[in-house]
N, C-alpha and C positions, 0 to 999 in steps of 0.2 A: 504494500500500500504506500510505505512512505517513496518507492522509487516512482511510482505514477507520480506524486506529489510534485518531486523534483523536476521531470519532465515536463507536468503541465506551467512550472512556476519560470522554470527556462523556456521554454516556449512564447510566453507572456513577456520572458525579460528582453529578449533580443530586440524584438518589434520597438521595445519600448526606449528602451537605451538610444538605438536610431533616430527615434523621434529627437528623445532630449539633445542627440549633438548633433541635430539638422541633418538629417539623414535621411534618406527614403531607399525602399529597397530596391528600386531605381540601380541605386549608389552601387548597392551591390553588386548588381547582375553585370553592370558595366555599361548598362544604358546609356546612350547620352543622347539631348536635346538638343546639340548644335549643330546636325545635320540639315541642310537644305540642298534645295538644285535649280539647274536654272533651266528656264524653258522659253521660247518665243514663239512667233507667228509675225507672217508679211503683211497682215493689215488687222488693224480692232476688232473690223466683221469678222476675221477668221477670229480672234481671239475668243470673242465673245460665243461665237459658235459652238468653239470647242469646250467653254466653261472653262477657259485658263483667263477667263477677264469677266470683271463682272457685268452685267448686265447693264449698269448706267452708262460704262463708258462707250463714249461718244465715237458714231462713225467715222472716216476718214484719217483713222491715225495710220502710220505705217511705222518697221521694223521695231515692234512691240519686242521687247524682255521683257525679262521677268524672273526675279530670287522668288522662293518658296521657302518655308519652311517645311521640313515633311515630317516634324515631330509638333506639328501644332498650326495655327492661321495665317500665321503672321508672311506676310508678301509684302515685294516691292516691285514698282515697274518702271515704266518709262518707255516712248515712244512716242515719233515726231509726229507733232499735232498741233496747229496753230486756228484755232477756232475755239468758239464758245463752251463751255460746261450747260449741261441738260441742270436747268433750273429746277423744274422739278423734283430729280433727284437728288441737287447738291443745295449746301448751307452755304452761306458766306458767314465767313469767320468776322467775329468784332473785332479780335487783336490777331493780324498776322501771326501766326509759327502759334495759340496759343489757345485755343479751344477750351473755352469754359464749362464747368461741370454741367450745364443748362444744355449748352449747343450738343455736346459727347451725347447727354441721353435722350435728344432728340432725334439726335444721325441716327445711334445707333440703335434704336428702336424700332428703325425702317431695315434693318439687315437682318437676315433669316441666323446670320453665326453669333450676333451681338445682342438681339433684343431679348432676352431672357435670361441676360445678366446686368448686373451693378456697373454702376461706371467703372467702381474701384474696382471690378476684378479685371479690368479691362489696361492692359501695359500704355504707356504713353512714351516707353523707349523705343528707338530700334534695334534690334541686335541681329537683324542681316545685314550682308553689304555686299556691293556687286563692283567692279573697277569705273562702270558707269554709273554709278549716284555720287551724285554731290555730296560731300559731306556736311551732315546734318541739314540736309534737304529737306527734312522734315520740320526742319521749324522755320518753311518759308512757307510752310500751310496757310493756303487760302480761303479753301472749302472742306466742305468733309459731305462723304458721299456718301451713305450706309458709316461703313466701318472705316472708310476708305479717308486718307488723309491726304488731299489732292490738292499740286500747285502747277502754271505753268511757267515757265520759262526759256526764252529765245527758240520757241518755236518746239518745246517739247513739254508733253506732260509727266508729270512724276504722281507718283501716285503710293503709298505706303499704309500697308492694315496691319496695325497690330497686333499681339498674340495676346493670348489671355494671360495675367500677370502674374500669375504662376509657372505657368512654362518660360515664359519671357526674365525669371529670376533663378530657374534651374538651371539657363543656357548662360548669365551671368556667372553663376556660383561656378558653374564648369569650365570657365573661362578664366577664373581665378584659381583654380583650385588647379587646370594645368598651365596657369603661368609661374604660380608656387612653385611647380615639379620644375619648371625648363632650367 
């Protein structure tokens, strides 16, 4: 009897140890969350076609990319486009690069991956990057489309959807934990 006891109390403790020093069993397995890939298409129509773009963005863009994350939502894109944003589906931001917790749960209440969550579980970093995005592109946001974190400039649009803020802090912590190791 008492060796069940021990078993069940080990059992109970490893999970929980994990917990207490930020651990998931994730950690263990070797998981990691900073996997992405990158994908394109020759025009928005194809993109959107395929469900590698979302549905607002707007016709006539051409040599669309595209980062993915494939351990969660979070995308980036970009693709020459020099014309208007679908009103309809997009917000204009009050303060460029800064989206207020009002305007985030408005957007994101129109997107099928965002509206049945919190703002706050919602990331406001990025943590892809592709050789073509600007650095910190992101805080030239204009509009916000759905999920979508959307600006133009000199003739292209950028466009950035965040990961859910949990995955989006696993794929930090891993990013520290092997800058620690190098």
């Amino acid at each position: 009897m008492m060796k069940k006891k021990y078993l069940a109390l080990t059992a109970l403790a490893i999970p929980a140890s994990l917990l207490l020093a930020g651990c998931s069993v994730g950690d263990l397995s070797g998981e990691t969350y900073d996997k992405a890939e990158s994908k394109s298409a020759a025009t928005s129509e194809d993109g959107v076609k395929s469900g590698l773009l979302a549905d607002w963005v707007p016709a006539g863009g051409r040599d669309v990319k595209l980062e993915q994350r494939t351990t969660g939502a979070e995308r980036i894109f970009v693709m020459d486009y020099d014309g208007p944003l679908p009103r309809q589906e997009c917000l204009s931001l009050s303060t460029v690069g800064e989206p207020n917790e009002s305007e985030l749960a408005k957007a994101y209440a129109t997107d099928r991956r965002t509206r049945d969550l919190q703002v706050s579980e919602v990331a406001t970093v990025r943590t892809l990057d592709a050789d073509w995005w600007p650095k910190d592109a992101e805080k030239q946001t204009t509009d916000l489309c759905g999920r979508w974190w959307v600006h133009e400039s000199q003739g292209k649009l950028y466009g950035f959807a965040p990961d859910q803020q949990q995955i989006a802090e696993s794929v930090l912590r891993e990013r520290s934990t092997n800058d620690r190791d190098s």
